[in-house]
ZADO-1210 file (C-alpha; in nm, 4 decimals, padded with zeros to 6 digits):
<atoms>
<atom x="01.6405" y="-09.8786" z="05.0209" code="UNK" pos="1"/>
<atom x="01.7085" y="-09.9094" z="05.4477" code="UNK" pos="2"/>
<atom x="01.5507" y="-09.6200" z="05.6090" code="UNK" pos="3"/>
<atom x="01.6153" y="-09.5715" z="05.9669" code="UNK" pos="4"/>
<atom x="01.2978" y="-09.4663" z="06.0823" code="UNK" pos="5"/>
<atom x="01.4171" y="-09.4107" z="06.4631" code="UNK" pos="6"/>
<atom x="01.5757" y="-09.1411" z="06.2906" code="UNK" pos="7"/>
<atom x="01.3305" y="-08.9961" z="06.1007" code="UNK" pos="8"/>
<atom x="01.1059" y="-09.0401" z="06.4044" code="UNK" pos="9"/>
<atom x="01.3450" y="-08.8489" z="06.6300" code="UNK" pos="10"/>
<atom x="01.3455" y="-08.5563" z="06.3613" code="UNK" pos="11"/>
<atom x="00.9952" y="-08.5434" z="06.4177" code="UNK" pos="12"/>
<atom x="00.9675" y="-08.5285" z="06.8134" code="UNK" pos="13"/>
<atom x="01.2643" y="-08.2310" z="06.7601" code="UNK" pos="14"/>
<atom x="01.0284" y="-08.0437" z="06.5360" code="UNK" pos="15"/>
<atom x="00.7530" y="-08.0560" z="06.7830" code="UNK" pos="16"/>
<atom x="00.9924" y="-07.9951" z="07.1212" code="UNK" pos="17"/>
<atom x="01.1232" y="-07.6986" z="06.8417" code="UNK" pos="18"/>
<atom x="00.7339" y="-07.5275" z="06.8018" code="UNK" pos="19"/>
<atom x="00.6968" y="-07.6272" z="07.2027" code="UNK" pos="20"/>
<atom x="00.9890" y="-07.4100" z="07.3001" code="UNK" pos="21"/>
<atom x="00.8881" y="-07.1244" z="07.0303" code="UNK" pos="22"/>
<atom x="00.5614" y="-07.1129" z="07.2405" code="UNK" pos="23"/>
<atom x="00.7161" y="-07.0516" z="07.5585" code="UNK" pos="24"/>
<atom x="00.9555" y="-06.8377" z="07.4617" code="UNK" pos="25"/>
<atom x="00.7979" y="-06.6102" z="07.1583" code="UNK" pos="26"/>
<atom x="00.4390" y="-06.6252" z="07.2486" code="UNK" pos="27"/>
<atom x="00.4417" y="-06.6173" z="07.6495" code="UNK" pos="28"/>
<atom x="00.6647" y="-06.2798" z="07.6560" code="UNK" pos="29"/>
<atom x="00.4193" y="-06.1381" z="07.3992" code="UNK" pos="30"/>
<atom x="00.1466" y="-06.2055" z="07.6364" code="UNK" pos="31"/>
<atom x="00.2947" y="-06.0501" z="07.9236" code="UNK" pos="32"/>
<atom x="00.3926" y="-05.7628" z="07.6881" code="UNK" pos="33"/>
<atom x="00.0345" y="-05.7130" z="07.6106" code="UNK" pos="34"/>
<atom x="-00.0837" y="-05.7682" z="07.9770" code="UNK" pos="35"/>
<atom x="00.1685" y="-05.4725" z="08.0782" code="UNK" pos="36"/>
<atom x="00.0374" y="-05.2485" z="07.8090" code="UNK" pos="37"/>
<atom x="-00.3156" y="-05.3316" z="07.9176" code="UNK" pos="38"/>
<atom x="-00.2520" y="-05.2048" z="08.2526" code="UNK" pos="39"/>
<atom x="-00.0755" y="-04.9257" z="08.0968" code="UNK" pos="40"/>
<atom x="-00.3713" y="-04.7787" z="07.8777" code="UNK" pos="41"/>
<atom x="-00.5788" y="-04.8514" z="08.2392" code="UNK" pos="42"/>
<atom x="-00.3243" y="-04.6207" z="08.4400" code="UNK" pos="43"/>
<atom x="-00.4039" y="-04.3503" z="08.1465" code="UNK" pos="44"/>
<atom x="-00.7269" y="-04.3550" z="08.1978" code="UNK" pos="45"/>
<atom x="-00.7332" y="-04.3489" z="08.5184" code="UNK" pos="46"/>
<atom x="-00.5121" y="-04.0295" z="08.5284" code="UNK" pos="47"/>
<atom x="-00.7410" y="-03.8988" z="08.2447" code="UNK" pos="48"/>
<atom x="-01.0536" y="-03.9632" z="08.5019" code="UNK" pos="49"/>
<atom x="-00.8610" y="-03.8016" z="08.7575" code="UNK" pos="50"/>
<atom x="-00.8102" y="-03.4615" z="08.5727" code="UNK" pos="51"/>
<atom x="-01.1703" y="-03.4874" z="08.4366" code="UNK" pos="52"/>
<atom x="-01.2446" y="-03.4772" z="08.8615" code="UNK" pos="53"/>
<atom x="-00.9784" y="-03.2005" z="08.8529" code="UNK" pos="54"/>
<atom x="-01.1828" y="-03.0534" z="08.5742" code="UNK" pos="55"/>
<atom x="-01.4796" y="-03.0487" z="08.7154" code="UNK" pos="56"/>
<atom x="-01.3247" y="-02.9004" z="09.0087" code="UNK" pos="57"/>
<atom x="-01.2551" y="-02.6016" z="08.8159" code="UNK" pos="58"/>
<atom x="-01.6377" y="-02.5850" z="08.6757" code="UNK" pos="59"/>
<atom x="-01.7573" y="-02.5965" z="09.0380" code="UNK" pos="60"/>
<atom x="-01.5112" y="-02.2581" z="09.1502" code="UNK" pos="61"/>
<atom x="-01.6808" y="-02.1098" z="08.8149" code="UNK" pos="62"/>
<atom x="-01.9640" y="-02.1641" z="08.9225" code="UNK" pos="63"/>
<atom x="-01.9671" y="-02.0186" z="09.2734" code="UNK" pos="64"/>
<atom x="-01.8143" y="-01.7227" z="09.1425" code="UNK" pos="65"/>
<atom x="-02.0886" y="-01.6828" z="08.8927" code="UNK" pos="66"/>
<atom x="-02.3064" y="-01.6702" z="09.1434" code="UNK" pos="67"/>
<atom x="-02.1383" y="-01.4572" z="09.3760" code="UNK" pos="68"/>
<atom x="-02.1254" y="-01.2009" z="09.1003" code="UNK" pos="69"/>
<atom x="-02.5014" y="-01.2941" z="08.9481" code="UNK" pos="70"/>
<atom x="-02.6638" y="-00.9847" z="09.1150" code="UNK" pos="71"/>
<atom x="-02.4187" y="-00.7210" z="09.0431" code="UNK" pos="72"/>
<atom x="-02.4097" y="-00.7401" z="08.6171" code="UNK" pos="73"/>
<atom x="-02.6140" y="-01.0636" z="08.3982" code="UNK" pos="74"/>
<atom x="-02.3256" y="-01.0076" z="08.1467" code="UNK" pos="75"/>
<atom x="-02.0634" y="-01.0592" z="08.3839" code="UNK" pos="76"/>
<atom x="-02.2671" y="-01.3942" z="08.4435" code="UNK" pos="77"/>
<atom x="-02.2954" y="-01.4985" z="08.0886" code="UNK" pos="78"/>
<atom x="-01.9458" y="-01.4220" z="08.0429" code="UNK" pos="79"/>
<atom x="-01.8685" y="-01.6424" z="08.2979" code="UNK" pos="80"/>
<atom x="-02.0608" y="-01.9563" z="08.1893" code="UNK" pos="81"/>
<atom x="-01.9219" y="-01.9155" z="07.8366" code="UNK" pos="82"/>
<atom x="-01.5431" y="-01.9497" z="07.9943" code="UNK" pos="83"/>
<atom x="-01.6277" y="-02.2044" z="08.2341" code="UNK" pos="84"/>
<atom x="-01.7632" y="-02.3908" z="07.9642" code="UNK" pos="85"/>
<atom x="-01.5183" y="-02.3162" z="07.6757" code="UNK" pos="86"/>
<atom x="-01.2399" y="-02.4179" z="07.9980" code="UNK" pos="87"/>
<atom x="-01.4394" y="-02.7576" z="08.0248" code="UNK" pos="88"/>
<atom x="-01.4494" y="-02.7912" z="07.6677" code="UNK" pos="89"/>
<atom x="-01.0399" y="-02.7791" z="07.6557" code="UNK" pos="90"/>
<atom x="-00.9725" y="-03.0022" z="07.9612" code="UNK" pos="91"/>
<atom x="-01.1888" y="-03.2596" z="07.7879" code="UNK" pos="92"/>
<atom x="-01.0476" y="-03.2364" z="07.4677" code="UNK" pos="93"/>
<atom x="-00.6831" y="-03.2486" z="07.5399" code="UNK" pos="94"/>
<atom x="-00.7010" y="-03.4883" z="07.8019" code="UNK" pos="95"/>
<atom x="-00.9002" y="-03.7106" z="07.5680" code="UNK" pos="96"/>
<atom x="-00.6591" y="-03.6581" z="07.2987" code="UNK" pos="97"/>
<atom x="-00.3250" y="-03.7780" z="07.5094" code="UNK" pos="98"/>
<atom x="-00.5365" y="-04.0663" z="07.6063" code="UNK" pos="99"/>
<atom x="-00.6025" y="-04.1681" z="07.2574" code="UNK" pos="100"/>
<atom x="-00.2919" y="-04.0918" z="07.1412" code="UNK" pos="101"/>
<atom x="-00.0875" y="-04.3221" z="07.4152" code="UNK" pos="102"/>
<atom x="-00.3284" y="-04.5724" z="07.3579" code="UNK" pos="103"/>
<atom x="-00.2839" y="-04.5528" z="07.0039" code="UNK" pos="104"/>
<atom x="00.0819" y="-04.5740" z="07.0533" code="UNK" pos="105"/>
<atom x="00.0902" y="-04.8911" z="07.2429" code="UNK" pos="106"/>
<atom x="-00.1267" y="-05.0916" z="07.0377" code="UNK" pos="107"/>
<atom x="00.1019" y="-05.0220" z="06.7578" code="UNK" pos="108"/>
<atom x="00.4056" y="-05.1088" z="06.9621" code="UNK" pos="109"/>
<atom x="00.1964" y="-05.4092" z="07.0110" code="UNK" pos="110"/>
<atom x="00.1105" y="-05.5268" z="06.7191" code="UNK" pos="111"/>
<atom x="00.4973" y="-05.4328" z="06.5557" code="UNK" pos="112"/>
<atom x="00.6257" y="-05.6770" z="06.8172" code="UNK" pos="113"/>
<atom x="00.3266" y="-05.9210" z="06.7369" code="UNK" pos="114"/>
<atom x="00.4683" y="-05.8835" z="06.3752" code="UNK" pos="115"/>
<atom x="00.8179" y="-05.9086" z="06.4620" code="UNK" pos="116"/>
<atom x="00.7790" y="-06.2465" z="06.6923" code="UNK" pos="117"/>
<atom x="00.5963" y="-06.3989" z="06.3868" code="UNK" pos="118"/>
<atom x="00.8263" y="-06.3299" z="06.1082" code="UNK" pos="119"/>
<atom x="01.0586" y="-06.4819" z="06.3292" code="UNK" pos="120"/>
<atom x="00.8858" y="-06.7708" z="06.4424" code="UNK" pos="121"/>
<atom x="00.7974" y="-06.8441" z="06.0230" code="UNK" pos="122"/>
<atom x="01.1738" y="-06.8034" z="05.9805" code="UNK" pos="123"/>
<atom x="01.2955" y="-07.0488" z="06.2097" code="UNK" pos="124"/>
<atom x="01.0128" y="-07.3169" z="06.1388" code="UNK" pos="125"/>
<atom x="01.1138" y="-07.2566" z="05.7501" code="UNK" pos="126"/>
<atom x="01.4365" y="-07.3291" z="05.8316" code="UNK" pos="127"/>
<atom x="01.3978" y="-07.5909" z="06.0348" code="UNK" pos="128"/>
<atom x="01.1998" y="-07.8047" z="05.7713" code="UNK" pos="129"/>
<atom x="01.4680" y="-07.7642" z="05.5193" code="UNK" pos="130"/>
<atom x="01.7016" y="-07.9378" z="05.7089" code="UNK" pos="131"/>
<atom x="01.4315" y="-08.1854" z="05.8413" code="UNK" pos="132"/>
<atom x="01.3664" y="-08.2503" z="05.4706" code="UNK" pos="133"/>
<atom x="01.7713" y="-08.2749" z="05.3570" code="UNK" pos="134"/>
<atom x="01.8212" y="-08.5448" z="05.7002" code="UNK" pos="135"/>
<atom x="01.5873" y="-08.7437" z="05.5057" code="UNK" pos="136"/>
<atom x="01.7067" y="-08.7056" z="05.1496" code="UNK" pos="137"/>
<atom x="02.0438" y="-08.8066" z="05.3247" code="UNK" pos="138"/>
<atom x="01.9325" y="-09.1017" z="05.5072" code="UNK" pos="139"/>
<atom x="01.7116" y="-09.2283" z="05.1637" code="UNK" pos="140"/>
<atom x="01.9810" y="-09.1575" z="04.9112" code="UNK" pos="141"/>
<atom x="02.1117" y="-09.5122" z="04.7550" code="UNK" pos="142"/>
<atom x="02.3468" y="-09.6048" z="04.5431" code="UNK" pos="143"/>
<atom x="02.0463" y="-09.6649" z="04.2365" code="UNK" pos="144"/>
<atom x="02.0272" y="-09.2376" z="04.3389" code="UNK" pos="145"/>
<atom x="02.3849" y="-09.2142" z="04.2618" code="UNK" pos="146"/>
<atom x="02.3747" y="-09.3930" z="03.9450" code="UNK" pos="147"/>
<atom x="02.0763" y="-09.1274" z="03.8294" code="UNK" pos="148"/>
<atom x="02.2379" y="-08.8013" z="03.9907" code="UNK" pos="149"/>
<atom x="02.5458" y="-08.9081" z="03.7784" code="UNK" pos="150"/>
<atom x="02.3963" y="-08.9558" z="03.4579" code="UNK" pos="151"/>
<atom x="02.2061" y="-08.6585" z="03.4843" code="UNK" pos="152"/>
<atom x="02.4959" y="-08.4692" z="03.5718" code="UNK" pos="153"/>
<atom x="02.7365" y="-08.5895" z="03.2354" code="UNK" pos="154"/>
<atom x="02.3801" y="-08.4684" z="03.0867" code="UNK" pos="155"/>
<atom x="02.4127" y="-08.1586" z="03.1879" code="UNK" pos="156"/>
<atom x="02.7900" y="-08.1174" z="03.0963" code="UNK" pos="157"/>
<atom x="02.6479" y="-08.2451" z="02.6887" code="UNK" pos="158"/>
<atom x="02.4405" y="-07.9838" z="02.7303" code="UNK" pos="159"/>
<atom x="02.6546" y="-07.7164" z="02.7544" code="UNK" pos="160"/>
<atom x="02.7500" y="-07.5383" z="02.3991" code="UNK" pos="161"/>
<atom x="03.0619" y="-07.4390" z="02.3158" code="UNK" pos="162"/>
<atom x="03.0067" y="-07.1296" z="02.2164" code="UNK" pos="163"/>
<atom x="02.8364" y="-07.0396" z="02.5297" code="UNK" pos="164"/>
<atom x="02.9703" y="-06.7457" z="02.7906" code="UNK" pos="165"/>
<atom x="03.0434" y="-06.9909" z="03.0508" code="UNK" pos="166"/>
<atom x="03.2775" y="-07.1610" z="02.7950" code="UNK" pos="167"/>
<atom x="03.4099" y="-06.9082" z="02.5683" code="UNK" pos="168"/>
<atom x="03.6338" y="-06.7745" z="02.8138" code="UNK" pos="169"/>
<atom x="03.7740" y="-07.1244" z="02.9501" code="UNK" pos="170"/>
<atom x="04.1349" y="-07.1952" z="02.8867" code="UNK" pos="171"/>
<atom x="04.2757" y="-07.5365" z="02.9543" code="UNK" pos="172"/>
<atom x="04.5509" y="-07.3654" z="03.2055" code="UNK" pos="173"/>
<atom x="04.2303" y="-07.2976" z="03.4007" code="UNK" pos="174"/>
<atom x="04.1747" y="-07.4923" z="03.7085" code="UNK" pos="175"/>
<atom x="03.9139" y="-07.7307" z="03.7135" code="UNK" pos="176"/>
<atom x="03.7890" y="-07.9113" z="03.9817" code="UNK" pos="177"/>
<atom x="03.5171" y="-08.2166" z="04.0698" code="UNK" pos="178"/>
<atom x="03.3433" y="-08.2594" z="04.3786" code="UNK" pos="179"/>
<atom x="03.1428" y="-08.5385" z="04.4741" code="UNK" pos="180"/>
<atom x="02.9829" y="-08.6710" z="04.7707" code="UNK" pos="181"/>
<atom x="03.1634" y="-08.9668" z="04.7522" code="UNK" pos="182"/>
<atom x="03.4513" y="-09.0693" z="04.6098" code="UNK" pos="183"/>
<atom x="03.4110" y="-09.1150" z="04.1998" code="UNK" pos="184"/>
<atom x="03.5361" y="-09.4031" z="04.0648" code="UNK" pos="185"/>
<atom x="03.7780" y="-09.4592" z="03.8050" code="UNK" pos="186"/>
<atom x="03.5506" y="-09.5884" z="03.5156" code="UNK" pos="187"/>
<atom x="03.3085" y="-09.2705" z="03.5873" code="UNK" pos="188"/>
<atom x="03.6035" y="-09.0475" z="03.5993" code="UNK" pos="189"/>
<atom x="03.6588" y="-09.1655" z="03.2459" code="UNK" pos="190"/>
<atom x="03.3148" y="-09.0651" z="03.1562" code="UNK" pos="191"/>
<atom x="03.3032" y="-08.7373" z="03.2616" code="UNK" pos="192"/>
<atom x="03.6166" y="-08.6739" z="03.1209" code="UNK" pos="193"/>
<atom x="03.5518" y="-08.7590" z="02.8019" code="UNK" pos="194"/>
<atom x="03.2113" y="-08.5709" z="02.8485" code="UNK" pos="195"/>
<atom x="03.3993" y="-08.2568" z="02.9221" code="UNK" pos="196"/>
<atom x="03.6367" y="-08.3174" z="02.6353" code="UNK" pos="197"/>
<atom x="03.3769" y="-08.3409" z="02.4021" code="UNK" pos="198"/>
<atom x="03.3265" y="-07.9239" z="02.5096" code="UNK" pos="199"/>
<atom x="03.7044" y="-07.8015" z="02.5800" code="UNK" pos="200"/>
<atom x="03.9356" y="-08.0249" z="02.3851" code="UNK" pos="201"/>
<atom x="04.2380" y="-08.3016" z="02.5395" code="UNK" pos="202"/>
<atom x="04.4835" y="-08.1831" z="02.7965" code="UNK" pos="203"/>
<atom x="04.2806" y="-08.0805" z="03.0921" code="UNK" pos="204"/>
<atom x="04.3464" y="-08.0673" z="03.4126" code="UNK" pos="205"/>
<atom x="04.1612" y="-08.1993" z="03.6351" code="UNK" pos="206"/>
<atom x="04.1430" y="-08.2521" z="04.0534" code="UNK" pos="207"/>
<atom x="03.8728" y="-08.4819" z="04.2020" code="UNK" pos="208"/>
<atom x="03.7514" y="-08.4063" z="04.5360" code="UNK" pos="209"/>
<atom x="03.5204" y="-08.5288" z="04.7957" code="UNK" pos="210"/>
<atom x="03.2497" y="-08.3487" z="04.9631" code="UNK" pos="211"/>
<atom x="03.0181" y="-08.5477" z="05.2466" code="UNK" pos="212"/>
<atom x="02.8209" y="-08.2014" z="05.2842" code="UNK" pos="213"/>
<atom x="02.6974" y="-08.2513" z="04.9186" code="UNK" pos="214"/>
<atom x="02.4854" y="-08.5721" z="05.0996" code="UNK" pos="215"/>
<atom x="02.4780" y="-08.7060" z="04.7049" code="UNK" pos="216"/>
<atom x="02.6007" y="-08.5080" z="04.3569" code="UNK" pos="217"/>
<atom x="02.8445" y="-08.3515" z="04.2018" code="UNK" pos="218"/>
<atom x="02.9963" y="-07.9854" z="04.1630" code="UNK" pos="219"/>
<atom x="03.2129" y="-07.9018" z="03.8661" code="UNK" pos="220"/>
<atom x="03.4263" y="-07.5833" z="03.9522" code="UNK" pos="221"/>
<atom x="03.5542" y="-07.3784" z="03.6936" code="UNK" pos="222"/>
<atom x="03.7901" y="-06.9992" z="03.7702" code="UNK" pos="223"/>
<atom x="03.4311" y="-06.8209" z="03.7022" code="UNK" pos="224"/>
<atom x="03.1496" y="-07.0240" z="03.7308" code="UNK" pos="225"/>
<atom x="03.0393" y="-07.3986" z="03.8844" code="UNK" pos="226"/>
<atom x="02.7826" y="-07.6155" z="03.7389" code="UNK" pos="227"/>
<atom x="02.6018" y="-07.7533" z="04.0574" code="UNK" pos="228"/>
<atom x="02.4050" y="-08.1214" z="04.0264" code="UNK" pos="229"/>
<atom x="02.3389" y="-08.2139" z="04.4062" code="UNK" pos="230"/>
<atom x="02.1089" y="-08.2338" z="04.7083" code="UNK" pos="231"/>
<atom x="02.3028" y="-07.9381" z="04.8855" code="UNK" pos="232"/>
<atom x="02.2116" y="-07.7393" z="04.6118" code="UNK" pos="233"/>
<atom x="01.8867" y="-07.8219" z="04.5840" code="UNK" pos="234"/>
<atom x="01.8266" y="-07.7890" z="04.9844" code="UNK" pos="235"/>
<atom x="02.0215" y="-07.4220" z="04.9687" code="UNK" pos="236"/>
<atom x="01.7887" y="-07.3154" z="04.6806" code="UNK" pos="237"/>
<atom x="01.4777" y="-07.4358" z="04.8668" code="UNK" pos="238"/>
<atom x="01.5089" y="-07.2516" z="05.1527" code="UNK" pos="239"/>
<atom x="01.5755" y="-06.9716" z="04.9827" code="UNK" pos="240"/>
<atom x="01.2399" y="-06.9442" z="04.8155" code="UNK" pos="241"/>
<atom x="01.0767" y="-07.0336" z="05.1009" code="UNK" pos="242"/>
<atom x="01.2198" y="-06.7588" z="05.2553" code="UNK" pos="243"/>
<atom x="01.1547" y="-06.5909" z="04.9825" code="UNK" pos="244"/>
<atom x="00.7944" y="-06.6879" z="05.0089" code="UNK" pos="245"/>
<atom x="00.7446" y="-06.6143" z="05.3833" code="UNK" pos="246"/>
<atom x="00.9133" y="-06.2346" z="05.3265" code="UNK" pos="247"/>
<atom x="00.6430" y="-06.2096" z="04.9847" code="UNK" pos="248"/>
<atom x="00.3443" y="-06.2601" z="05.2323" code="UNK" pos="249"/>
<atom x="00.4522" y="-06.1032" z="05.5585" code="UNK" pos="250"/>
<atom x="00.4412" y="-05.8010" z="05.3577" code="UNK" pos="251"/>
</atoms>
């Protein structure tokens, strides 16, 4: 088995330039994004200092007309202090409570977008190692790989019963295609034939096609359903559950 490890190498230096260019473009904007809501929930409380001062303001003009009125009637007084008080009270309240709930507000924006960048950036590395992973299957697959994906494959036609759905329905007008990664030759297209004989009987008809994209396998394609034996396959199905996976615990 030749393995062209400049290749695989190169695979490897694009998977790091890959996570290199996911920092600076996923992670840098997310820490501006947090820098500019930083200074955001700073400006509110700022403003929310400033109407305290505002606030207080209004205590102080209370307060000079409490005393301003402090000989004439006590009540008068005490009626005052309870609504400079109780107007206190409310300022500080309500100003707290828009303060809290912007800030509240932007950390949630900030963490959704946190979320958002990192169910991305677990998307993209996901898929990225599949194909990492099916440019080396295609670069290690020999013809001693062949020889095994075949036999499995006629296996898996044996396998099939008869009276199964997938064959209960099958006429032999039905079209009924082969594709393999490379091109089959003769003596296994007599094998598989007689393979698939053994299941639907003499007369079929059969096309053979070629497939690169397969990398190594064999599809058999029936009207209503294919029987799939190949490293496409296999490579589809794997990044689906990782996918799968990454969706499961981002939740």
């Amino acid at each position: 088995m030749n393995i062209n490890w400049f290749e695989v190498f190169a695979q490897m230096i694009n998977f790091v330039v890959l996570l290199f260019v996911l920092q600076k473009l996923f992670y840098k904007p997310l820490i501006q994004a947090m820098d500019e809501r930083q200074k955001s929930i700073a400006k509110i409380q700022e403003e929310s200092a400033q109407k305290m001062m505002e606030a207080d303001a209004t205590i102080t003009v209370y307060h000079e007309k409490l005393a301003a009125i402090e000989e004439s009637a006590q009540q008068t007084l005490e009626n005052a202090k309870k609504e400079a008080e109780s107007a206190k009270n409310a300022l500080l309240k309500t100003y707290r409570m828009q303060a809290d709930e912007k800030r509240q507000t932007y950390l949630n924006e900030l963490e959704d977008e946190k979320t958002r960048i990192s169910d991305e950036m677990r998307r993209v590395l996901g898929k990225s190692a599949v194909k990492i992973a099916a440019h080396i299957l295609h670069m290690t697959v020999d013809q001693s790989s062949e020889e095994k994906m075949f036999e499995t494959f006629i296996g898996k036609i044996r396998a099939l019963k008869s009276d199964s759905p997938e064959l209960m329905h099958l006429t032999h007008q039905e079209k009924i295609s082969l594709v393999s990664a490379i091109e089959l030759p003769m003596e296994k297209r007599q094998i598989f034939e007689e393979a698939l004989q053994e299941k639907m009987g003499a007369g079929l008809v059969i096309s053979y096609l070629t497939d690169k994209e397969l990398v190594a396998g064999h599809e058999l394609k029936f009207e209503t359903f294919t029987l799939h034996h190949n490293v496409r396959k296999y490579v589809e199905e794997s990044e689906k559950k990782i996918m799968q996976t990454m969706e499961k615990n981002s939740q």
